[in-house]
N, CA, C and O atoms as a GROMACS GRO file, in nm:
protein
  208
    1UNK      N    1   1.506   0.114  14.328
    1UNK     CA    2   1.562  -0.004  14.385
    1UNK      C    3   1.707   0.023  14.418
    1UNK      O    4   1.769   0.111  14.359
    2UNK      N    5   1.768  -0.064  14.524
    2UNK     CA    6   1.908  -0.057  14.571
    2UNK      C    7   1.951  -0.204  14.577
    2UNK      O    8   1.898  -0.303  14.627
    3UNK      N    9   2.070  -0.184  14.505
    3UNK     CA   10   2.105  -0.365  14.459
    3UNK      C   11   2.261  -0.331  14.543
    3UNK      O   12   2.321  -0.225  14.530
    4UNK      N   13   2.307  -0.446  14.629
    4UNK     CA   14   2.439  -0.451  14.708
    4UNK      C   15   2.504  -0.484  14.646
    4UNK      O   16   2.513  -0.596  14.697
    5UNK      N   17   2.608  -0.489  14.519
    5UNK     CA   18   2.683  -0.530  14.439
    5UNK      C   19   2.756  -0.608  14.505
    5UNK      O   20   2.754  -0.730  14.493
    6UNK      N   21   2.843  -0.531  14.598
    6UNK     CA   22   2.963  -0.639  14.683
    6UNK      C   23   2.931  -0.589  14.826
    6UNK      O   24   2.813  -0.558  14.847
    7UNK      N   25   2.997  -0.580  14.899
    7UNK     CA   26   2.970  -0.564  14.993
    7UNK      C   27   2.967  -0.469  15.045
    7UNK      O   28   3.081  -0.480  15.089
    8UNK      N   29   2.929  -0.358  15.091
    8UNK     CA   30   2.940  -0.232  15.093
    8UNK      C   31   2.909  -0.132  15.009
    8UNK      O   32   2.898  -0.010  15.020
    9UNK      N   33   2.899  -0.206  14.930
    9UNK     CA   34   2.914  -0.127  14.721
    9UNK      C   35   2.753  -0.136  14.660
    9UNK      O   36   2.694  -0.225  14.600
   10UNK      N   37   2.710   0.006  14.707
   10UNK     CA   38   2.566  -0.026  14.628
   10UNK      C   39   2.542   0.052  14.528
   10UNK      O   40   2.614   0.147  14.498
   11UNK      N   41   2.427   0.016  14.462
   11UNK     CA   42   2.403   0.104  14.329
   11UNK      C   43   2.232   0.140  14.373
   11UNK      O   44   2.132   0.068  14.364
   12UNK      N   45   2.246   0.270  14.418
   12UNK     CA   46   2.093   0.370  14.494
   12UNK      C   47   2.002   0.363  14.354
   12UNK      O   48   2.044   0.324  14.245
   13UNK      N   49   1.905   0.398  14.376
   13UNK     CA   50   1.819   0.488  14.320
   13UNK      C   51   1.795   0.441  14.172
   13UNK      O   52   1.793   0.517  14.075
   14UNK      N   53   1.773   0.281  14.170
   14UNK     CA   54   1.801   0.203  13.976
   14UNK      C   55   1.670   0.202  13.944
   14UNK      O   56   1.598   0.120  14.000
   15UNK      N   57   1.611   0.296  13.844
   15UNK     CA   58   1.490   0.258  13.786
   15UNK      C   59   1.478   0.155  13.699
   15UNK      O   60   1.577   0.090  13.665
   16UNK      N   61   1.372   0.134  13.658
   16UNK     CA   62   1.323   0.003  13.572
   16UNK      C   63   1.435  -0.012  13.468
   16UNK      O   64   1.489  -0.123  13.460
   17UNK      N   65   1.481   0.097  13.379
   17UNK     CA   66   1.560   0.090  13.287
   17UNK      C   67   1.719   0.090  13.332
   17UNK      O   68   1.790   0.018  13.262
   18UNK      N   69   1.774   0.150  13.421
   18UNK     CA   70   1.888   0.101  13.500
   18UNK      C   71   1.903  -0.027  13.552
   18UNK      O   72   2.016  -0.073  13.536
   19UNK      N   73   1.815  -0.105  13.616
   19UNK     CA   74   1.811  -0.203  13.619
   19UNK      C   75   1.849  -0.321  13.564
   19UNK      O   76   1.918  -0.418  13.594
   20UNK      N   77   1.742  -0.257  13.416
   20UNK     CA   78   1.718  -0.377  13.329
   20UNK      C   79   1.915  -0.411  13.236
   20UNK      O   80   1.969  -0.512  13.193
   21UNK      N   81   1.962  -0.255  13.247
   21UNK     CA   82   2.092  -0.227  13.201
   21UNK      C   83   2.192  -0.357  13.307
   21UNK      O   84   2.258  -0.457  13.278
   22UNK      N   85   2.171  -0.314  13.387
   22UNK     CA   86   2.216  -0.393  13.510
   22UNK      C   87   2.262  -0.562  13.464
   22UNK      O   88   2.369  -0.620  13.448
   23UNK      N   89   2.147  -0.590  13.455
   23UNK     CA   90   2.108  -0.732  13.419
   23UNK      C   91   2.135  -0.751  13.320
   23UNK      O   92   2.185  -0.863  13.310
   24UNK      N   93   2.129  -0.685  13.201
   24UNK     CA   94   2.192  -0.690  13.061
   24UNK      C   95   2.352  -0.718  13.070
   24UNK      O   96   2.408  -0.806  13.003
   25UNK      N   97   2.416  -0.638  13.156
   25UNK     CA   98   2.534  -0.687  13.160
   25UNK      C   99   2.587  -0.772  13.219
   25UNK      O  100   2.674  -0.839  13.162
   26UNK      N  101   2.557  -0.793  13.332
   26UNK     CA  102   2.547  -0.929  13.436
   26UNK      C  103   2.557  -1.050  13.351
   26UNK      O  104   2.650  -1.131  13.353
   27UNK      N  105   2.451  -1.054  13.276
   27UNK     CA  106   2.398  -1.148  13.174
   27UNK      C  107   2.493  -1.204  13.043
   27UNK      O  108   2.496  -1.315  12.991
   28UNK      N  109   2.573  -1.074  13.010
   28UNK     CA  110   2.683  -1.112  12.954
   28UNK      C  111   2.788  -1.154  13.008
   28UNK      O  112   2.864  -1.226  12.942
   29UNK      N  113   2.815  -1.123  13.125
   29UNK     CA  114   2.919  -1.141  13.162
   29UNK      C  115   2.914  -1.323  13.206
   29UNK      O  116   3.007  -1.402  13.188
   30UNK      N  117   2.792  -1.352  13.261
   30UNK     CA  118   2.810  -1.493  13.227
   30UNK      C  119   2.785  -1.600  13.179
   30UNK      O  120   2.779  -1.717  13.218
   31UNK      N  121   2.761  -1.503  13.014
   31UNK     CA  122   2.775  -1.629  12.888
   31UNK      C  123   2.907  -1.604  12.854
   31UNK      O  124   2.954  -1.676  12.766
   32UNK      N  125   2.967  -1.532  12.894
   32UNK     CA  126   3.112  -1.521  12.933
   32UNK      C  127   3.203  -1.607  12.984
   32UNK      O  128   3.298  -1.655  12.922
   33UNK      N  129   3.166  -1.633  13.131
   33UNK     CA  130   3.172  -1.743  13.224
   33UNK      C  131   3.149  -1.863  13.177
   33UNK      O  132   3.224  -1.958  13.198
   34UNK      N  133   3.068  -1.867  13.124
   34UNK     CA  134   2.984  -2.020  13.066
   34UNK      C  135   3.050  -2.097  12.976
   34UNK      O  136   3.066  -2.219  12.983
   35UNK      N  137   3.099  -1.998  12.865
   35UNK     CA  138   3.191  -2.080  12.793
   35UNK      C  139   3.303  -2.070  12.833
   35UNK      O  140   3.359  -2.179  12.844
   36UNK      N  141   3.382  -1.952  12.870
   36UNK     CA  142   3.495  -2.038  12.944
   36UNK      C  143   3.500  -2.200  13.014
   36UNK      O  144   3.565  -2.302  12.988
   37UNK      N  145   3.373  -2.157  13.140
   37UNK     CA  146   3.371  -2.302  13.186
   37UNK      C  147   3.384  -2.427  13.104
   37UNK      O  148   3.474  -2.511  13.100
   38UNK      N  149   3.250  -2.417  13.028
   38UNK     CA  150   3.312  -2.526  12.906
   38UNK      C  151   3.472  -2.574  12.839
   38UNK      O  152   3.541  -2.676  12.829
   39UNK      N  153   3.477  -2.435  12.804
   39UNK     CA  154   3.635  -2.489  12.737
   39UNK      C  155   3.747  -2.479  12.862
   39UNK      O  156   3.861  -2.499  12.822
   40UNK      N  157   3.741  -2.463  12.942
   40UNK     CA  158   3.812  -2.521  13.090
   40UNK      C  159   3.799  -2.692  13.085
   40UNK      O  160   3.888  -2.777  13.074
   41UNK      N  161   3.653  -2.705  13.096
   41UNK     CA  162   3.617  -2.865  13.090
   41UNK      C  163   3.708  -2.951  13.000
   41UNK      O  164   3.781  -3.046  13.027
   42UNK      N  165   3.672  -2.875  12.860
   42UNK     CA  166   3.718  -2.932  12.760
   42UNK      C  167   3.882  -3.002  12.735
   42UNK      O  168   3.926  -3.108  12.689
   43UNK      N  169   3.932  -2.892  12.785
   43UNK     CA  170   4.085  -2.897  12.816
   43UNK      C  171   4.104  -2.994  12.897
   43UNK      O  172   4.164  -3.091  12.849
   44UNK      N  173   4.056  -3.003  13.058
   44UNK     CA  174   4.108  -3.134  13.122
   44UNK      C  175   4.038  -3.266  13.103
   44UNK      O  176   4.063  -3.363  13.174
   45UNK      N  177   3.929  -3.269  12.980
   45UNK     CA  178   3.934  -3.417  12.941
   45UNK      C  179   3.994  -3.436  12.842
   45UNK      O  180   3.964  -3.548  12.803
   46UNK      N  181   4.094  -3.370  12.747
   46UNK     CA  182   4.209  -3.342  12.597
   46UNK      C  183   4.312  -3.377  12.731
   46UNK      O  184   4.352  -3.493  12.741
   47UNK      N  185   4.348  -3.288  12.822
   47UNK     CA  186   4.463  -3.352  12.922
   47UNK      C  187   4.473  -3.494  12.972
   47UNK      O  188   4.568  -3.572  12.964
   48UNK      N  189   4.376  -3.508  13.014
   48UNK     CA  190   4.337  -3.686  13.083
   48UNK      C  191   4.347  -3.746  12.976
   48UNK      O  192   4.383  -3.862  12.993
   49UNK      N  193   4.323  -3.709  12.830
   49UNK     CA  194   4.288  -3.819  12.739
   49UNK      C  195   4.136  -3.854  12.756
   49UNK      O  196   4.095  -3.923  12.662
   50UNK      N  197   4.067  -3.832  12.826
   50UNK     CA  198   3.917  -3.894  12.802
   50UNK      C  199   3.864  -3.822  12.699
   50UNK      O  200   3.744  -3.840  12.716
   51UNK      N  201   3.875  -3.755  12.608
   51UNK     CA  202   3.778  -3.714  12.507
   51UNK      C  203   3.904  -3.583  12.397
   51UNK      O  204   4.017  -3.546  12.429
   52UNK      N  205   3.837  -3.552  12.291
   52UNK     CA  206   3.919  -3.474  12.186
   52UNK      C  207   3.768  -3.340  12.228
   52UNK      O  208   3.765  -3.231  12.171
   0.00000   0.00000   0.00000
């Protein structure tokens, strides 16, 4: 398989287990994201005052 990362930017030749590596990290990266987002949230309703 050939996955286009960005634009131009590919990763050739990913077997099942490259892949799955692939996605493993992807995957962290956004429960990563995720809670940031949350505690982003969190912060501008502690700013507004709508919630602790």
């Amino acid at each position: 398989m050939s996955l286009e990362v960005f634009q131009d930017e590919w990763m050739e030749c990913l077997g099942p287990s490259e892949l799955a590596d692939v996605i493993q990290t992807v995957r962290a990266h956004l429960d990563v994201l995720e809670n940031l987002c949350e505690r982003l949230a969190q912060a501008r309703r502690v700013y507004r005052g709508v919630g602790a």
